[in-house]
C-alpha positions in Angstrom: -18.8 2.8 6.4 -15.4 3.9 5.6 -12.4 2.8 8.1 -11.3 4.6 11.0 -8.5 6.7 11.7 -6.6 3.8 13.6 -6.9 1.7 10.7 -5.8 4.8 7.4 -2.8 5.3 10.3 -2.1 1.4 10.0 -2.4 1.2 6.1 -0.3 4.3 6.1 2.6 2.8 8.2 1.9 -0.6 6.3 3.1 0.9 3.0 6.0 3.2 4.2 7.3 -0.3 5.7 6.6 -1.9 1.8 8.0 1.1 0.1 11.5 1.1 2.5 12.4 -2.6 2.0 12.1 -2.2 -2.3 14.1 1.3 -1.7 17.5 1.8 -2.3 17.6 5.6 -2.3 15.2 8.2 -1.9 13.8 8.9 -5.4 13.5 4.7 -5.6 11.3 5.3 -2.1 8.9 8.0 -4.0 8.4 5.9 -7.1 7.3 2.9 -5.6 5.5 4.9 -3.0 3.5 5.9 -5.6 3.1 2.8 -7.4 1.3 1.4 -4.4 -0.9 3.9 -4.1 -1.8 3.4 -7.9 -1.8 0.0 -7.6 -4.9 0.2 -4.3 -6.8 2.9 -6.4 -6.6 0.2 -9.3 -7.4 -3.0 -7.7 -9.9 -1.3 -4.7 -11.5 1.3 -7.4 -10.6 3.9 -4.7 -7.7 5.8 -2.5 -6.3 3.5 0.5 -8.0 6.5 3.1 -11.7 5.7 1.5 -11.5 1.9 1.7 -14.5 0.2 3.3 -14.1 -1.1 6.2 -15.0 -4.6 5.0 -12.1 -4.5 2.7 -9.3 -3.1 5.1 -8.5 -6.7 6.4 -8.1 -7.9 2.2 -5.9 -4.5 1.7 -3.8 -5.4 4.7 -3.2 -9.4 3.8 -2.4 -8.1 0.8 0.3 -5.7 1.8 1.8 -8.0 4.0 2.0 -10.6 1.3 4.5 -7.7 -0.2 3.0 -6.5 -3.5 6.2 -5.2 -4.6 9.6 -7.1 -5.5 13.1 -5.6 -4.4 13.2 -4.0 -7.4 10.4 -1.6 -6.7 8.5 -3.4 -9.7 5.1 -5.5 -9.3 4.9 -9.1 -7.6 2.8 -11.5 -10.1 
């Protein structure tokens, strides 16, 4: 099982709030929008919108953690 709608709207939301606080402009936005979306697909083994639903509460600790710094770069 896949999760919902309710929860792809809340990962979606989730990461526009990540990518805003490590943005200074626009273009800074877009790269690290991207960058979190590579980073799921790497550490998931698939896109945020075909997570199963036993891993949507791991994806969302995660995001709230912050998995990126201010400088749009990777937390380790």
């Amino acid at each position: 099982m896949r999760i919902n709608e309710l929860q792809r709207r809340a990962l979606l939301a989730m990461m526009d709030v990540e990518t805003a606080r490590v943005a200074v402009d626009r273009t800074t936005r877009r790269t690290a929008q991207h960058q979190l979306y590579a980073l799921i697909r790497e550490r998931y083994g698939c896109k945020y919108s075909c997570l199963p639903a036993d891993r949507w509460k791991e994806v969302v600790i995660w995001l709230v953690e912050g998995p990126l710094t201010s400088g749009g770069e990777v937390a380790i």
